[in-house]
Structure formats: C-alpha cells, structure tokens
LOGUMI-117323 format. One record per residue (C-alpha): chain; residue in one letter; z, x, y. Coordinates in steps of 0.2 Angstrom, whole numbers, plus 5000, padded with zeros to 4 digits. Layout:
BEGIN
+---+---+------+------+------+
! c ! r !    Z !    X !    Y !
+---+---+------+------+------+
! A ! A !    Z !    X !    Y !
...
+---+---+------+------+------+
This chain:
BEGIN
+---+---+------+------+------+
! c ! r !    Z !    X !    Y !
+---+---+------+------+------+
! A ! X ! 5000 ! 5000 ! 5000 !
! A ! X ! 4995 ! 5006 ! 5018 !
! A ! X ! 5008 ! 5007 ! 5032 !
! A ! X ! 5002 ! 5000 ! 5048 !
! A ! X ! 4999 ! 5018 ! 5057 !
! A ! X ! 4986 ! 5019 ! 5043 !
! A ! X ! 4977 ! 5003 ! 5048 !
! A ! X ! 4969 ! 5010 ! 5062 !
! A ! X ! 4962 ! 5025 ! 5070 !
! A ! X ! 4967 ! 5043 ! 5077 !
! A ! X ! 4970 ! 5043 ! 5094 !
! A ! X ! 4953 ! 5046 ! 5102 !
! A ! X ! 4960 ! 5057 ! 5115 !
! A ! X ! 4970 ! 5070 ! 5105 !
! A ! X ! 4957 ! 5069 ! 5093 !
! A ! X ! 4943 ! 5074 ! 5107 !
! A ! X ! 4955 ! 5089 ! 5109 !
! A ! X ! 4954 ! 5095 ! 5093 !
! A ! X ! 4935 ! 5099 ! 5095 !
! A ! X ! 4940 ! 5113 ! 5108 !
! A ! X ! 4949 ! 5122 ! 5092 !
! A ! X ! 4941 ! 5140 ! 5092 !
! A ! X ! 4928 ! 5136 ! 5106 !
! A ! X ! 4929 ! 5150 ! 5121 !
! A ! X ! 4923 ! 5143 ! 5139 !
! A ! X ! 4918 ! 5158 ! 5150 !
! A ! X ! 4927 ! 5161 ! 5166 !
! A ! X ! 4910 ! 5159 ! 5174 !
! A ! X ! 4904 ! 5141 ! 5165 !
! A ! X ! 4924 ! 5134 ! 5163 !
! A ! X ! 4927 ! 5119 ! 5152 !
! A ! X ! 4925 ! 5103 ! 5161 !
! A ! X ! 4937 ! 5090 ! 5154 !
! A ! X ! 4930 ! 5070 ! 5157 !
! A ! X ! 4939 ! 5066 ! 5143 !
! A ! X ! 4955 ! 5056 ! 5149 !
! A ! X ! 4956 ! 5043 ! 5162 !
! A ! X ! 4972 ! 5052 ! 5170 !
! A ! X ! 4976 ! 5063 ! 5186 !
! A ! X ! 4980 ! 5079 ! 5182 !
! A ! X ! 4987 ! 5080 ! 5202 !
! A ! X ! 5005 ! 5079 ! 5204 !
! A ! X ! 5012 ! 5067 ! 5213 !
! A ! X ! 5011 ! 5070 ! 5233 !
! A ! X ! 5025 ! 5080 ! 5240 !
! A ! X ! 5033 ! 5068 ! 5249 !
! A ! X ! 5037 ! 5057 ! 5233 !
! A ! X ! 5041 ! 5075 ! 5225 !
! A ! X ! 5053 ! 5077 ! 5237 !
! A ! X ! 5060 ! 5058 ! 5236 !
! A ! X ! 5062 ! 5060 ! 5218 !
! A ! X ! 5072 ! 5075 ! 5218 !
! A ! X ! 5082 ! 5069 ! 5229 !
! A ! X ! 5083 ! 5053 ! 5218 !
! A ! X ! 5088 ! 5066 ! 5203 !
! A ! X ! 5104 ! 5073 ! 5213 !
! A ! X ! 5108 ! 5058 ! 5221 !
! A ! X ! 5104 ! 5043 ! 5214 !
! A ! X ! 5118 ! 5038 ! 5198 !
! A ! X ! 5107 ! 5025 ! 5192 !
! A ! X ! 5091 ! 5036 ! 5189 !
! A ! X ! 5100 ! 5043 ! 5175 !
! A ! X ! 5109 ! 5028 ! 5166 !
! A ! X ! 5102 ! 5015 ! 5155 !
! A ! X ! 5094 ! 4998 ! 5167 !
! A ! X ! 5090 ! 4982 ! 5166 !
! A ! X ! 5078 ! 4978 ! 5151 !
! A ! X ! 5066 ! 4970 ! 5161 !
! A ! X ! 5066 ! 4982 ! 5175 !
! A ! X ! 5074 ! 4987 ! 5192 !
! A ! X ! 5078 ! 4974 ! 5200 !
! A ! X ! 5073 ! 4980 ! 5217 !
! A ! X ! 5056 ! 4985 ! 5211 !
! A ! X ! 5052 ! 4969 ! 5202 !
! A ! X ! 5053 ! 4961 ! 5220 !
! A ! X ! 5045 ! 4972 ! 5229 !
! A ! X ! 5030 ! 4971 ! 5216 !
! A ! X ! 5032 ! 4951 ! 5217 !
! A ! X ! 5033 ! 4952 ! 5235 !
! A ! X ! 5016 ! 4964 ! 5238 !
! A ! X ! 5007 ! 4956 ! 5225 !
! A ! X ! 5008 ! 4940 ! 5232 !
! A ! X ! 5003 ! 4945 ! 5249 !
! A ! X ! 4987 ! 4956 ! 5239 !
! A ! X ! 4983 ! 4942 ! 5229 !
! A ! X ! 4987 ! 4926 ! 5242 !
! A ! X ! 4997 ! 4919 ! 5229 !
! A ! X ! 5015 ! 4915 ! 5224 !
! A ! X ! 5024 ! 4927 ! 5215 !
! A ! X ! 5044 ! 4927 ! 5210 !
! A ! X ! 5052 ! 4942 ! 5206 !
! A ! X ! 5058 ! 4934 ! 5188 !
! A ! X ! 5039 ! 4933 ! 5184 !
! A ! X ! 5039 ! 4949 ! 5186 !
! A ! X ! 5045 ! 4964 ! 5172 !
! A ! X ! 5044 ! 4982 ! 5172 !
! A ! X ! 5038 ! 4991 ! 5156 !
! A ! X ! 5036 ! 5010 ! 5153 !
! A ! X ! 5019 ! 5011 ! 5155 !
! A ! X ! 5002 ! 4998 ! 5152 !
! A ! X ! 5001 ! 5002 ! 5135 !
! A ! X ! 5018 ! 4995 ! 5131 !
! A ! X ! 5016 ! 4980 ! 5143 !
! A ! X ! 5001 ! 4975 ! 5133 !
! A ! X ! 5009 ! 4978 ! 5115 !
! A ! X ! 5026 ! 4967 ! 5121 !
! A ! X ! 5014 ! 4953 ! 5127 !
! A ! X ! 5005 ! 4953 ! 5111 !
! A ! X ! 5021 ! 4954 ! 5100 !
! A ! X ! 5027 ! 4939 ! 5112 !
! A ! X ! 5011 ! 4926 ! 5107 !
! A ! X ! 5004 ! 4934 ! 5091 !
! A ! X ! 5008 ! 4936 ! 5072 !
! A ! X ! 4999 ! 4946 ! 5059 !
! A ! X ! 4981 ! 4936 ! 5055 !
! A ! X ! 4982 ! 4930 ! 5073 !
! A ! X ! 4965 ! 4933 ! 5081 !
! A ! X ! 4961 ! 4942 ! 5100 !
! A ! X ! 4945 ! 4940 ! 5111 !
! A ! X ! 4940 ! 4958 ! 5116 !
! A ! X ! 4926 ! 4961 ! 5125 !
! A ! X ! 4917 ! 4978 ! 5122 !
! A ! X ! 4915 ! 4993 ! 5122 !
! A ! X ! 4935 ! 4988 ! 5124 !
! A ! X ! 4950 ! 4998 ! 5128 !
! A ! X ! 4954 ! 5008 ! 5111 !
! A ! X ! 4971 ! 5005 ! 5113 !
! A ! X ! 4973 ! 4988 ! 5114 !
! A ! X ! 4960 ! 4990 ! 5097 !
! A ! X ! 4972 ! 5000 ! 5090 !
! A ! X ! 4988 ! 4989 ! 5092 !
! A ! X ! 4980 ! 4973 ! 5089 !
! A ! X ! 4974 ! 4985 ! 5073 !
! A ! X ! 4993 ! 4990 ! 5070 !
! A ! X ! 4999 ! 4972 ! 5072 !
! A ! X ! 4987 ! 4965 ! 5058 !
! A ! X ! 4982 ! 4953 ! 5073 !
! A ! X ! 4961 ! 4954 ! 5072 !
! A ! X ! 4951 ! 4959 ! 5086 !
! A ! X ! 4935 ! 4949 ! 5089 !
! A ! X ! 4924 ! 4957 ! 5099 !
! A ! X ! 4914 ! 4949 ! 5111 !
! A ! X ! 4898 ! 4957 ! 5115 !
! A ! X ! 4895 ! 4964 ! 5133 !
! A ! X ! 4873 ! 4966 ! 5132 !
! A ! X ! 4866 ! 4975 ! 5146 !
! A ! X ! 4878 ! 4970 ! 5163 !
! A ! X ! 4892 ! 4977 ! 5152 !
! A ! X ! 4902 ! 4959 ! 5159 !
! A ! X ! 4906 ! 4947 ! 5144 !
! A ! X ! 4899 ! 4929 ! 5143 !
! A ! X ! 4913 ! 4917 ! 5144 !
! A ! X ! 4901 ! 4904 ! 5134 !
! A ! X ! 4900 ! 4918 ! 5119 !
! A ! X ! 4918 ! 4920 ! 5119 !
! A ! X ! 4918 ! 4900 ! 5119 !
! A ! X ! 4911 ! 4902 ! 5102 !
! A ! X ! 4924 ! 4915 ! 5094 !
! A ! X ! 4937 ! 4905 ! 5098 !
! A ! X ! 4946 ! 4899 ! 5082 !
! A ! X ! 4962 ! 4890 ! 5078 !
! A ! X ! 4969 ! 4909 ! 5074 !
! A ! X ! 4963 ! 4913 ! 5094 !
! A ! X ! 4979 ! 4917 ! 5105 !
! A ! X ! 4973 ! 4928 ! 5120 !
! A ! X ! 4954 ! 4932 ! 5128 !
! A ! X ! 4959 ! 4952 ! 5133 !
! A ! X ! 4950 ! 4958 ! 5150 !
! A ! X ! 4951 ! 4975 ! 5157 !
! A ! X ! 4945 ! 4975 ! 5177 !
! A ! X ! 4937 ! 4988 ! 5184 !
! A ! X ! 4934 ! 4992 ! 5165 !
! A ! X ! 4939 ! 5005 ! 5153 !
! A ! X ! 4926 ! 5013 ! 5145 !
! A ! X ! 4913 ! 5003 ! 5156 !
! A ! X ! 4918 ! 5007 ! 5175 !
! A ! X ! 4911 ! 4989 ! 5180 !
! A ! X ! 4920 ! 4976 ! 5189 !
! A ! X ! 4921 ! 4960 ! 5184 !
! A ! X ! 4917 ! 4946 ! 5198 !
! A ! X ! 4931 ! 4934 ! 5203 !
! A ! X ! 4922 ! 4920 ! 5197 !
! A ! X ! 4920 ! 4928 ! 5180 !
! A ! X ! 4939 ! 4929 ! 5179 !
! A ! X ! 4942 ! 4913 ! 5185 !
! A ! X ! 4930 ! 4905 ! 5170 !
! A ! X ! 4938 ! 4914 ! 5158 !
! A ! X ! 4954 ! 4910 ! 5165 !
! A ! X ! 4949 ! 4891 ! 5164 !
! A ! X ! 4942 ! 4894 ! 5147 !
! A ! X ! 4959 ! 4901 ! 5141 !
! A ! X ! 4968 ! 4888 ! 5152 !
! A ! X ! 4958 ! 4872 ! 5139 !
! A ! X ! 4961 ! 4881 ! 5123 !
! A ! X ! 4980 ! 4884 ! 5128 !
! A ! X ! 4976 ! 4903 ! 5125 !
! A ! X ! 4983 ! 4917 ! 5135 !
! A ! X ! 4973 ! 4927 ! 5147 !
! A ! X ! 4978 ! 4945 ! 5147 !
! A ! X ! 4969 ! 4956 ! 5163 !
! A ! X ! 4973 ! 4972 ! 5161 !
! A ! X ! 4971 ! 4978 ! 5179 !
! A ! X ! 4978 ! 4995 ! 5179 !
! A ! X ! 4965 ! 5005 ! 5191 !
! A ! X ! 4964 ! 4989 ! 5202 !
! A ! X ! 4970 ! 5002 ! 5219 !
! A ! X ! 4952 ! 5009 ! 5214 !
! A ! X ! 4942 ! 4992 ! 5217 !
! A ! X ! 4926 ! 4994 ! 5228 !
! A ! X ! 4931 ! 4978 ! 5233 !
! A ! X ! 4944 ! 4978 ! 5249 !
! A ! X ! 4952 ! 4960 ! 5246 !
! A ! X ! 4958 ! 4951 ! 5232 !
! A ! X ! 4948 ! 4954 ! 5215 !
! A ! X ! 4951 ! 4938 ! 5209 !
! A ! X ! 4960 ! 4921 ! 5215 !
! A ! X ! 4970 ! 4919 ! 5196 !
! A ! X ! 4987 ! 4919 ! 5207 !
! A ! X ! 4981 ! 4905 ! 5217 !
! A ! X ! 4979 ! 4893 ! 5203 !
! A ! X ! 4990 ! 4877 ! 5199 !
! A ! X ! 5002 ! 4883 ! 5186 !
! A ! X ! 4995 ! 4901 ! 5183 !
! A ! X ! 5010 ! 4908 ! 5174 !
! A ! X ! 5004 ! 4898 ! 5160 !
! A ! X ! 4989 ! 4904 ! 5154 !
! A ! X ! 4991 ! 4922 ! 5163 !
! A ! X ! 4996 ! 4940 ! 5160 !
! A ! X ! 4991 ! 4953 ! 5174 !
! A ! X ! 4996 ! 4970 ! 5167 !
! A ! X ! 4996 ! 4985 ! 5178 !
! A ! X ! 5000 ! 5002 ! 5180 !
! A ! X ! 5011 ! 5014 ! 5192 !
! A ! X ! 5002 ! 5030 ! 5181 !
! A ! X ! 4986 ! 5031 ! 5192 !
! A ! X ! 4991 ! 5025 ! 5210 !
! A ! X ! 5003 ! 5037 ! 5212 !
! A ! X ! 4999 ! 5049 ! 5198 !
! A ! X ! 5017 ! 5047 ! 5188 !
! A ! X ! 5010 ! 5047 ! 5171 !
! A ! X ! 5022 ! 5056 ! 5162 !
! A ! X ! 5036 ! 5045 ! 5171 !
! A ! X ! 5027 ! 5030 ! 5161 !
! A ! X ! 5027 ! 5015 ! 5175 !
! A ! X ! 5020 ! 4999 ! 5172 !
! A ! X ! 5023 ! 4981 ! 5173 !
! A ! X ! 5019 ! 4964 ! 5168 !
! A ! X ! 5018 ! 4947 ! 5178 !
! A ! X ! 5019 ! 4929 ! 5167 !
! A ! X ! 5030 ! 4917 ! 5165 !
! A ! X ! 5048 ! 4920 ! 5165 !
! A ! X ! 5048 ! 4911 ! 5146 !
! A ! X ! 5036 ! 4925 ! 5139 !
! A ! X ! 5045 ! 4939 ! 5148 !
! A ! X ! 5062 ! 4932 ! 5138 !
! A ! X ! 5051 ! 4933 ! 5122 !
! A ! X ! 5044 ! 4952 ! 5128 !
! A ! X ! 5063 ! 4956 ! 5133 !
! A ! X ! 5066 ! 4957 ! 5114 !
! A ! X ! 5053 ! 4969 ! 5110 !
! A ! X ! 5055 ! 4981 ! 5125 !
! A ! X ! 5073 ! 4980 ! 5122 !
! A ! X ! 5072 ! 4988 ! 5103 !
! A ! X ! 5057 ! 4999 ! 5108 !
! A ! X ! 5065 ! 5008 ! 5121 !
! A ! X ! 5080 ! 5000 ! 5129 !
! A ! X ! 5074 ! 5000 ! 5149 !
! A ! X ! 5059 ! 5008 ! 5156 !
! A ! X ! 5061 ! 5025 ! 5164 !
! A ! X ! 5073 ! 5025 ! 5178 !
! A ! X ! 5066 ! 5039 ! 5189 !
! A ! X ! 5050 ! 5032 ! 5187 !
! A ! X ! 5054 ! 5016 ! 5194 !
! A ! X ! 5064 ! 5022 ! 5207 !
! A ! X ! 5050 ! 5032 ! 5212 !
! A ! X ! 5040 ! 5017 ! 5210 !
! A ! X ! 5048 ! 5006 ! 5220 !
! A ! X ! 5047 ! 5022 ! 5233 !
! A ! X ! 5026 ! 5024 ! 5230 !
! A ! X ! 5027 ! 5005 ! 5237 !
! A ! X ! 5037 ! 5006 ! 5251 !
! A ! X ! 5029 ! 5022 ! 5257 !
! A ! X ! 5013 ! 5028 ! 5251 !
! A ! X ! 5001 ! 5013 ! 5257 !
! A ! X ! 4989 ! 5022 ! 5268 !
! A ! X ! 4990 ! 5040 ! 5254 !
! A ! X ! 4985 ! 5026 ! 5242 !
! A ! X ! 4972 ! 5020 ! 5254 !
! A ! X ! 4964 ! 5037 ! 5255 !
! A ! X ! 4967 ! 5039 ! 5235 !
! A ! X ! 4953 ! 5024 ! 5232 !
! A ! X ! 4942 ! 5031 ! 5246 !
! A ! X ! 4942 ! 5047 ! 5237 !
! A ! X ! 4940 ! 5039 ! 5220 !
! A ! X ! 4922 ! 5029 ! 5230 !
! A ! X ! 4917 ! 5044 ! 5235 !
! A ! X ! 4916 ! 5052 ! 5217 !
! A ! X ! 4908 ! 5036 ! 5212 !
! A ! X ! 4895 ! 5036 ! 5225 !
! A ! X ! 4894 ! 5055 ! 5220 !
! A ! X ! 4888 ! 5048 ! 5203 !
! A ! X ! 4876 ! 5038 ! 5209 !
! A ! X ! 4867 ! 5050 ! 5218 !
! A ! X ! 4864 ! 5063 ! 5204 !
! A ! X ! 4861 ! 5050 ! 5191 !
! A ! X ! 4842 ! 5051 ! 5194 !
! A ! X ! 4842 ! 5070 ! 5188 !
! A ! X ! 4847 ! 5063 ! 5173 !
! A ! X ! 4836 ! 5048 ! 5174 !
! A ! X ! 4821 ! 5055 ! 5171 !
! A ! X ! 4824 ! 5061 ! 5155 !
! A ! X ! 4829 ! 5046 ! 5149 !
! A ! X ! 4847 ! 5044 ! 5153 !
! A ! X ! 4854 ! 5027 ! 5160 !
! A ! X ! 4868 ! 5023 ! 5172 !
! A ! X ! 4876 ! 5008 ! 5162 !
! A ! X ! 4892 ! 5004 ! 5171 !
! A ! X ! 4902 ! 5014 ! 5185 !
! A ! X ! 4918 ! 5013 ! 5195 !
! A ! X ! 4936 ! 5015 ! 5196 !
! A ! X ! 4938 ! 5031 ! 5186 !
! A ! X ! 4921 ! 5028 ! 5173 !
! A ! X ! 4903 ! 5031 ! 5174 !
! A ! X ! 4896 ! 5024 ! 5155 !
! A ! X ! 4881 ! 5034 ! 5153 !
! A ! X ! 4868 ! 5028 ! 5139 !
! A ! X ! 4860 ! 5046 ! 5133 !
! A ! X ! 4840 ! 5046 ! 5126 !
! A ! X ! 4845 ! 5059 ! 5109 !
! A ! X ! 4841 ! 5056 ! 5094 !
! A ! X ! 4861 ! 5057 ! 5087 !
! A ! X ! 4875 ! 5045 ! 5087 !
! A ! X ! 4886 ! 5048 ! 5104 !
! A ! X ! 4899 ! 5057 ! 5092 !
! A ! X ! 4888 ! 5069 ! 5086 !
! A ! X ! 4883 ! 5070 ! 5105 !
! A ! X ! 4900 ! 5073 ! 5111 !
! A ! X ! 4904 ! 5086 ! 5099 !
! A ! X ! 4889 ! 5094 ! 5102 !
! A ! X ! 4893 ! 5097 ! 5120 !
! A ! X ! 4908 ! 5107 ! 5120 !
! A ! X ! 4899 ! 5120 ! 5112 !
! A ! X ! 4883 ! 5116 ! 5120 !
! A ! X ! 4889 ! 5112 ! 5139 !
! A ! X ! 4908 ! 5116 ! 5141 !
! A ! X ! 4909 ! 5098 ! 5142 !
! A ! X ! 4922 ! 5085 ! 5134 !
! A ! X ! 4917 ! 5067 ! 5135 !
! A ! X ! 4925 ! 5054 ! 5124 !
! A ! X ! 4908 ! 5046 ! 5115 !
! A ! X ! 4906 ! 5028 ! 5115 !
! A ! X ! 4909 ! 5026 ! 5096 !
! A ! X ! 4927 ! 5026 ! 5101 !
! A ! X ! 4926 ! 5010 ! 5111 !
! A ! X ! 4914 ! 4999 ! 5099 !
! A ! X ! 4914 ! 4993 ! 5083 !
! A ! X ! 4911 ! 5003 ! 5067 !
! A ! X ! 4893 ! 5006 ! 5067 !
! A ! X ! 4888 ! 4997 ! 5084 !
! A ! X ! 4875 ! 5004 ! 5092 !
! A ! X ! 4878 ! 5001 ! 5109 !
! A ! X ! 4893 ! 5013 ! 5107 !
! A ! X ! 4880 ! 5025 ! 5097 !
! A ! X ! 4870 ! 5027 ! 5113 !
! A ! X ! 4884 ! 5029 ! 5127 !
! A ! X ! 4898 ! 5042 ! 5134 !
! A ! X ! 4912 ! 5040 ! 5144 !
! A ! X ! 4914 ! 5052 ! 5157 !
! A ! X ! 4931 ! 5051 ! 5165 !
! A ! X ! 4929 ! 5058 ! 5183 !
! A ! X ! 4944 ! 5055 ! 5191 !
! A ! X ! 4947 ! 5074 ! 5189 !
! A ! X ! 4934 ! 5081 ! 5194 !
! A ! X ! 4927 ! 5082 ! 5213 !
! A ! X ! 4911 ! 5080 ! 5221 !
! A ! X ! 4905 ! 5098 ! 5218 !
! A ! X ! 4913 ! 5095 ! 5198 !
! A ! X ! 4900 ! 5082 ! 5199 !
! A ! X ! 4888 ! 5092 ! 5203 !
! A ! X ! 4890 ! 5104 ! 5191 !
! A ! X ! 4893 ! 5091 ! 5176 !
! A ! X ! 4875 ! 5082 ! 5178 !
! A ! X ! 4866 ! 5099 ! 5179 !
! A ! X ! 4875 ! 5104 ! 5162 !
! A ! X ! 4870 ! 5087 ! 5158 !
! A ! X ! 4851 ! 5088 ! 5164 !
! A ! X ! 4851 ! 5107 ! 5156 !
! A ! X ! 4853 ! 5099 ! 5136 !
! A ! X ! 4839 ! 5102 ! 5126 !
! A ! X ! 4841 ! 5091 ! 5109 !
! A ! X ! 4828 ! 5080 ! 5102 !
! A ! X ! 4824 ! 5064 ! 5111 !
! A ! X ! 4828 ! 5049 ! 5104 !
! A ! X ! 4812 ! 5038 ! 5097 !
! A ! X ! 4808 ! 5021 ! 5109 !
! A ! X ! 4815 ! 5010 ! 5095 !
! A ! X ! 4834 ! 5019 ! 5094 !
! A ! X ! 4835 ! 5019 ! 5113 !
! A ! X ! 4835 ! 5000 ! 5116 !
+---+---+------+------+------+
C-alpha cells in the first residue's frame, strides 16, 4: 500500500535543481535561474530594521499566537482589502496562515474528503496538483486552449456531484495571464448555483497591470459564501522564508480551517506577521514602485519576444512574475529544460510540470520566472534563447 507522499509527484522546483548536479557555469556565461517564482532580494531595509527591532523588543514575536492569526493584522488586512476591493470585509473573515500553500491545503481540508473532485484549470499551479493529489481529492482539469483563460461553460460540464471548489490562480502561475473581472465573476456565479466553493488564489495580485480592483467578488450579495481569496505576504514584501499568507471566507469555514492549521503548525509565524502588519502600514508607495518594476520586466519581455519569434517561438501568456513561452523543438519541454542548463546556463521549469501526464500543451511550453532577473538579465536570457540550435519541431507537433 502507497502512503499519500507517494501519490503524487517530486517537488518540481527541487527537482529542477538537481539538473545543476555536476554542471560548471563559467564566470563569464553565469547560470541564469528562472526557475522559481520568488525574490531572492531581501526585504527593504527599513522593514529589516523594523523587524530587528521587533526581535529585541517585541515579547509576542517570539511566543505562540492566536491560531487564526494576529489580531491586529487580520484588521488591518480586512480594513485595506475592503478599501482595494470596494467591498466589505470584517476582520473575523479574515485568517492568517503561514504561507499560500497552507492557506490553500486548510481550505481544502475544510470542504473536501478523499474522492471529492476539484476544478483546476491548466497548466495549473503544481502545488495545489499535488495536495489535492495527497488528499485523494481528484483534480479535473479544465482546459485553457490558446488565451490560456478557462471557459466557465467547459468547467460547467465537469462539474459532478463529487465537485466541491472551481480553483483559480490570478495573474496566473505557470501562465502569467490575467483573468478579466467578468471572467471571475462568472465563475463565481457558476460556483455560487452549484453551491461549490470558489477558491482565487491571488498571491501576485500587488503585480496586476491593472491599477484598480481586479475583480468585483467582494462586492457581491453574500460573497463569504461561495468565496475564498487566498493571498500571500511572500512576494509584496519579499518575506518568503517568514511564510505569510492569509485567507478571507466566511468566519464558519475559517472555524473548520482553525482545526487543521492548529495541528499543522499551531500559529503562523510571529515575526512574519508582525512584520506584515508593518509592510502594510508602511511600505505602500515601495510596493507601488515594486509592481512598476515588475511592468517593466514584463514590457522587457515583450519587446525581445520577436527575436525569438522568428524562429518559431510564441509568447503564450505574460505577467505578474511569468512569461509562458511555447518553444518550436522537436522534444518534450522536459527534455527541453534539461537540455538548457548544459546547453544555455539556463533553468526554466518545463511545462510538463504544470499539465497533465502526457498533455501536449505542457510538452510545448516553459515557464520562465523573471521576477529575478532585470532588464539587462532579460536581455541576455532571450539571446541564449535565440542562440539554441536543436531540431525544429515538424508543423504537426507545433500546433
């Protein structure tokens, strides 16, 4: 008998790293790592400084907290996201988890048992793939086509009597794109008749080309319940290894997530939610000029892309911290990737790892993570890219 670790995959990320076993990256042609969708920044001084200040002088940063969270930072949050969404937010909608990942896996402990059945559109978020995998909870994809954006009428047609929650990740992970507010409203009317749960994962929402609100979910009659809004602290202010996230629902199914987070890992990390609560407070316009940096890359993107065109590449989905890049070779994407770090200096995660076994979508796309890497790394990246010489794909295995 399997245990439930066996039931799914490696981690994609650690096991991306493992291809750099033994490979030696010249001074002159360094390794470039789009691999992970993380800052590798620190923090900005001024939080540094906060949160040392925090470590000698705040008891509470050190001791065990509320289950649910801080206090003072689940209002704060309720208070700021009701003013960024033009809804109405109470602080007990609110919880504070240590990290997105873990809000996601509480919320599907809370509404799912083993044989349950979850809507994921792909290429979808890996690891939501593998708790749902790890859950013995089945994930139903939902397939994208070209725009990347799923169909709510398609997921219509997947949902079963096992359904209990559509998952949507905007801007996405792998895809970059971002899902129009009318498309989140119909799937949130769609979840909404079925009496499903819409999860929106909307961790690089600071990221959003888009100045105002993404979507107007906080602004429907009774939206606590049919919604879950997952974020994360990890990317806004760059405290990853602090693990920060948060959910907001009804108060009902954060009692029921209370339970898991409580055996999982008693509170979420104290410092991290001090420092938080002080990211909040007083990094609005660092953050602003975080996103127009992040825009910047983006358009960076764009105006390489047709370097790369020409030989057959194609620009599939881009924003937030992701360009999805379809490749014209004649391999899968993960003989692709692997190819590269020898090849290039490059590690990119392949789109094999966000798909379905044996989807050939994925087989035809990489995920580069660019959030790392500026506007000259850009540069750089797309002439390695533009410099491969492998065997084109034939017209039948590119479309």
């Amino acid at each position: 008998m399997s245990s439930a670790t066996q039931s799914t995959f490696a981690p994609p990320v650690m096991e991306a790293r493992r291809w750099l076993e033994g490979v030696h990256f010249p001074d002159a042609r360094p390794l470039i790592n789009v691999s992970q969708a993380a800052p590798v920044d620190l923090p900005p001084e001024p939080m540094r400084r906060a949160m040392a200040d925090l470590v000698v002088n705040e008891p509470q940063a050190h001791l065990y907290g509320p289950v649910l969270g801080l206090p003072a930072l689940r209002a704060e949050v309720a208070q700021q996201w009701s003013a960024a969404y033009a809804g109405a937010i109470a602080p007990h909608q609110v919880a504070i988890t240590s990290g997105c990942n873990q809000a996601f896996a509480a919320t599907i402990s809370a509404i799912a048992n083993a044989g349950d059945e979850v809507l994921l559109p792909t290429p979808w978020y890996f690891n939501h793939k593998m708790w749902l995998d790890m859950a013995g909870i089945a994930a139903t994809p939902v397939p994208t086509g070209a725009s990347l954006l799923p169909d709510p009428d398609v997921a219509r047609r997947l949902i079963t009597p096992h359904t209990r929650a559509i998952a949507l990740v905007t801007p996405n992970n792998p895809a970059g794109v971002e899902y129009p507010a009318e498309l989140v409203l119909a799937f949130f009317k769609l979840a909404q008749e079925h009496g499903i749960k819409l999860i929106v994962d909307e961790t690089y929402r600071d990221f959003h080309s888009q100045s105002g609100a993404p979507h107007a979910l906080f602004q429907q009659a009774d939206w606590q319940g049919t919604l879950v809004h997952l974020y994360s602290f990890s990317k806004a202010f760059r405290l990853t290894g602090h693990r920060v996230g948060a959910i907001i629902t009804a108060p009902a199914l954060l009692g029921e997530c209370e339970k898991f987070l409580d055996t999982v890992a008693i509170c979420p990390n104290q410092l991290g939610q001090f420092s938080a609560l002080w990211g909040l407070q007083n990094l609005r316009d660092w953050l602003a000029g975080e996103r127009l940096e992040i825009l910047a890359r983006r358009a960076a993107i764009e105006t390489h892309m047709p370097m790369l065109a020409v030989q057959g590449w194609r620009l599939s989905g881009c924003g937030a911290y992701f360009a999805y890049l379809e490749h014209p070779f004649h391999m899968a994407s993960d003989t692709l990737a692997q190819a590269l770090v020898a090849e290039a200096g490059i590690l990119a995660l392949p789109g094999t790892m966000f798909t379905p076994v044996a989807d050939r979508d994925g087989a035809r796309h990489l995920r580069i993570a660019f959030a790392n890497i500026d506007a000259q790394g850009i540069a750089e990246l797309f002439a390695r890219l533009a410099a491969l010489r492998f065997s084109l794909a034939p017209p039948s295995a590119a479309k």
